[in-house]
N, C-alpha and C positions, 0 to 999 in steps of 0.2 A: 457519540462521544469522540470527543477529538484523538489525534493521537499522537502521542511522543515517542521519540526514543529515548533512551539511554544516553548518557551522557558519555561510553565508550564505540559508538554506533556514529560514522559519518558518510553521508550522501554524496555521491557524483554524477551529473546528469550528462547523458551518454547519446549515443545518434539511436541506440535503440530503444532507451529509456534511460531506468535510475540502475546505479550500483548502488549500494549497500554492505557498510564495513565493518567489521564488529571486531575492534582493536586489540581488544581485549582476548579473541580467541584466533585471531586472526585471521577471520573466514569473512566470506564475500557472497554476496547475493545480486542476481543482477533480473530488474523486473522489466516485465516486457511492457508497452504503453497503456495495458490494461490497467497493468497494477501500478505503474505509476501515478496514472488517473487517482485510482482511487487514493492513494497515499497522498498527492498532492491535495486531495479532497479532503480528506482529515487531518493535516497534519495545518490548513486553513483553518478549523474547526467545525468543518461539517461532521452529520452524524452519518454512519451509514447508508441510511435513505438516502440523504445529499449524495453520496459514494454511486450510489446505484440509480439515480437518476442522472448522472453525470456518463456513466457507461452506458446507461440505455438508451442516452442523447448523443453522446458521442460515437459508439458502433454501431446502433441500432441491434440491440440483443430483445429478449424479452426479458421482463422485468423479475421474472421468478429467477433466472439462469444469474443475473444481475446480483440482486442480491443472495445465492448462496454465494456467489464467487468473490465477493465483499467478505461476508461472512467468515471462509474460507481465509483468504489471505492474511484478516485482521488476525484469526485465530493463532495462523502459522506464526508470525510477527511478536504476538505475544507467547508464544510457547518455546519460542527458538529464544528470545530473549533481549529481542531486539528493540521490541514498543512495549508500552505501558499500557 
């Protein structure tokens, strides 16, 4: 499932990865190139999988590690308020 944010939530791409703004409460996230990977992966409209084949081709992780850490971040993202 692809992923959105909020239409109070804006991106800045950084030498480490992305920041992440949420305007509305004034708080800031800042993701490391793992998690940008992934968010750049959905937010294109891959699903997960896409997400995690994309980490496991770009780091070289094993694919189990891959997808909880997809899993993981999407969950964080929709729970904090930031994605859809």
């Amino acid at each position: 499932m692809a992923l959105r944010f909020g239409a109070n939530v804006s991106t800045a791409e950084t030498d480490y990865g992305t920041v992440l703004l949420d305007e509305r409460a004034g708080e800031y996230w800042e993701l490391n190139p793992t998690g940008t990977l992934v968010v750049r992966t959905l937010m294109a409209g891959g699903d997960e999988a896409a997400a995690a084949d994309a980490l496991v081709a770009e780091f070289d992780i094993d694919r189990a590690r891959a997808e909880e850490d997809v899993a993981a971040l999407v969950a964080e993202l929709r729970t904090s308020g930031l994605a859809e």
